[in-house]
C-alpha angles and dihedrals in degrees: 000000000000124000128194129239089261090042090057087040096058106037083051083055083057103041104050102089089039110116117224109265100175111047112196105220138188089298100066129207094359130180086242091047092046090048086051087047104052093040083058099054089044085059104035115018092213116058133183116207131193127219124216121227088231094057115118119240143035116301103240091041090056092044090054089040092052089048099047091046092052094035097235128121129265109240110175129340098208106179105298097342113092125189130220141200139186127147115237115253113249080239088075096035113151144174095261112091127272123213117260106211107215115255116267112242119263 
């Protein structure tokens, strides 16, 4: 999934007063952490995760490693705070609000 510069900008916007609701540890991607993940953005569409300072790896590489995994898209890496965003299947529609991404230009 690819997102536009407007599109960033304004799921950022949204994201910023979000708290972390999936936090990466020591273990790394693991089965369990992908399961929690994918049950977030299911939920919420838009998902902060924090990682830990014991997780291995390099931070980006674990940010483009957890989006790719959970098939998401990889909206900002600020320090150890990663976004997510995946849209929520039709499947799991419900009556809360989804988010509307703005249009890309033409």
């Amino acid at each position: 999934m690819t997102l536009s510069t407007r599109q960033r900008a304004y799921l950022r916007g949204l994201g910023h007063h979000l708290q972390p609701v999936v936090m990466l540890g020591k273990e790394g991607i693991s089965a369990g952490l992908l399961q929690a993940l994918d049950t977030a953005l299911d939920q919420h569409e838009l998902v902060k995760l924090r990682l830990s300072e014991n997780a291995p790896g390099e931070r980006h590489e674990l940010a483009t490693g957890l989006a790719e995994q959970s098939v998401s898209a990889l909206v900002q890496v600020l320090g150890r705070i990663v976004l997510l965003y995946r849209r929520r299947p039709e499947a799991l529609r419900s009556p809360r609000p989804a988010i509307e991404l703005p249009a890309d230009p033409a």
